[in-house]
C-alpha positions in Angstrom: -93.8 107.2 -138.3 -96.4 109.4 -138.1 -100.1 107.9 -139.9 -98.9 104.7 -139.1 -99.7 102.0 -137.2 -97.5 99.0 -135.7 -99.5 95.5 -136.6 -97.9 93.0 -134.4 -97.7 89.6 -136.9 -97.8 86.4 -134.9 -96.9 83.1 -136.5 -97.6 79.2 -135.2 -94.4 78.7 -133.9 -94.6 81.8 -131.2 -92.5 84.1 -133.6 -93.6 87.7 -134.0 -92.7 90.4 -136.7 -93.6 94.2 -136.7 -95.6 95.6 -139.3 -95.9 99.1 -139.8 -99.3 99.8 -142.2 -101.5 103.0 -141.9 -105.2 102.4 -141.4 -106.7 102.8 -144.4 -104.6 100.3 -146.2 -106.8 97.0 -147.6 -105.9 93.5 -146.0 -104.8 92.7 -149.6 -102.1 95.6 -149.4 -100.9 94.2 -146.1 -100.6 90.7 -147.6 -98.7 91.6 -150.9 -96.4 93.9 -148.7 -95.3 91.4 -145.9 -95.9 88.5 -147.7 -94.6 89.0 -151.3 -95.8 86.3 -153.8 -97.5 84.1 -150.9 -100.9 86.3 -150.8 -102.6 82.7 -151.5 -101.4 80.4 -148.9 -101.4 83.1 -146.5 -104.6 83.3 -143.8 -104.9 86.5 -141.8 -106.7 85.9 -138.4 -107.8 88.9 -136.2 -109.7 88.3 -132.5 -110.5 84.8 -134.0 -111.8 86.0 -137.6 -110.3 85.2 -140.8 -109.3 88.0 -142.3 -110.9 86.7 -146.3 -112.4 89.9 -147.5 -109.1 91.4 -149.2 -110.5 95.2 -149.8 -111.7 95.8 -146.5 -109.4 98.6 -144.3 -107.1 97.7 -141.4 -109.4 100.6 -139.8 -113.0 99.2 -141.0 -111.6 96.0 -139.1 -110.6 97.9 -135.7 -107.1 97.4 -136.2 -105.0 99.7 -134.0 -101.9 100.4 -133.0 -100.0 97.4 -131.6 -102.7 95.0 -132.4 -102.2 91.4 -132.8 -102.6 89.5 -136.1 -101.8 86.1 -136.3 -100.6 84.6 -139.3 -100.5 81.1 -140.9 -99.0 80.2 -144.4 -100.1 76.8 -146.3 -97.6 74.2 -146.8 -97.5 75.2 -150.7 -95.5 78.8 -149.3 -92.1 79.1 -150.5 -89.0 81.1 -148.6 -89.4 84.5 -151.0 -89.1 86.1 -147.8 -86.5 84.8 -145.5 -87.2 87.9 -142.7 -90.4 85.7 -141.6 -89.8 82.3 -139.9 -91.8 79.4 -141.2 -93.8 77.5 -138.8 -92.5 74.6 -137.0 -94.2 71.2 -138.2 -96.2 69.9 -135.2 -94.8 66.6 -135.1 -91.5 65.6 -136.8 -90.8 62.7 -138.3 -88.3 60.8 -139.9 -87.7 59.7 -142.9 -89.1 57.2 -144.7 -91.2 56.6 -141.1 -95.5 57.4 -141.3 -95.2 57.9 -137.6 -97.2 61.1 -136.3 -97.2 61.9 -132.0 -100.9 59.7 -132.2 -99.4 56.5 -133.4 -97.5 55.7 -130.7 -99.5 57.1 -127.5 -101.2 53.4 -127.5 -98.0 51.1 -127.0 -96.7 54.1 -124.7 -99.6 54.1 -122.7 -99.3 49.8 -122.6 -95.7 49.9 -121.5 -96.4 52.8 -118.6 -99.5 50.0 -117.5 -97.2 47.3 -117.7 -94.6 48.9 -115.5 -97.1 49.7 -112.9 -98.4 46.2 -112.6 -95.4 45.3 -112.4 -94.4 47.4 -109.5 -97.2 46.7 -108.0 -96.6 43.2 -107.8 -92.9 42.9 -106.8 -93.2 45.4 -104.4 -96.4 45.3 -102.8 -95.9 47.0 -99.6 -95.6 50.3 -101.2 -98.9 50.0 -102.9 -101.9 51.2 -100.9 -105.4 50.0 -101.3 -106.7 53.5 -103.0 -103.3 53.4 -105.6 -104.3 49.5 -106.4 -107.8 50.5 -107.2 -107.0 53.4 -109.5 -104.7 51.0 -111.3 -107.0 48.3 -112.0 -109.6 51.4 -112.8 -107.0 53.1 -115.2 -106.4 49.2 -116.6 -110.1 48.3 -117.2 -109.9 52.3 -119.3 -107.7 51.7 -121.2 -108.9 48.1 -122.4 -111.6 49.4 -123.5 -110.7 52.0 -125.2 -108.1 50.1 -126.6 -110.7 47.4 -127.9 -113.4 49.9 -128.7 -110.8 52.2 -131.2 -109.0 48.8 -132.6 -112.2 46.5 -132.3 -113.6 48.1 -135.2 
């Protein structure tokens, strides 16, 4: 299309959509055409600036052809347009569970110390002196950061 430039839209979850805007169209205009009724819990982000400032021009912004935008809609966005992809939650849980991917890195991190010591006791032979020190290094970590975050 000629006056018109293609505005690559990234979202979280590694999904891309083309947009096709000419350059002196507003970030507002950009918004309320891709993103029909979400303008609010939309953010624009362009080489690492939010793009807040809804008048200015795709070309006042040094937005060219094929450039990258990436995009990120607020948990209050609804699915008015099914074409985009919503992002994929970081860390699913289930139901009726408060667990997030931080909750259990402690006992995780306590059974993969466990199983070492216990290696390294029923079957020394394989354990050299440089291995054994690392693991009562990695041990004497992990106490205390494990008494330093749950001493408090």
């Amino acid at each position: 299309c000629p006056g018109f430039i293609k505005i690559r839209l990234k979202f979280l979850n590694d999904t891309e959509e083309v947009a096709m805007a000419r350059p002196e169209d507003t970030v507002g205009v950009l918004k309320s055409k891709y993103f029909p009724g979400q303008e609010s819990q939309t953010k624009l982000i362009y080489r690492g600036q939010l793009l807040q400032d809804q008048a200015r021009t795709l070309r006042s912004l040094r937005i060219t052809d094929n450039c990258v935008i990436h995009c990120h809609r607020s948990r209050g966005a609804t699915a008015a347009a099914p074409a985009l992809p919503d992002p994929v939650p970081a860390v699913p849980t289930a139901p009726g569970l408060p667990l997030g991917g931080g909750t259990l890195m402690v006992p995780t991190v306590m059974v993969v110390l466990a199983l070492g010591w216990y290696f390294r006791v029923n079957y020394r032979q394989l354990f050299t002196a440089p291995a054994t020190v690392s693991l009562i290094g990695v041990t004497v970590l992990v106490t205390f950061l494990a008494f330093g975050v749950y001493g408090q």
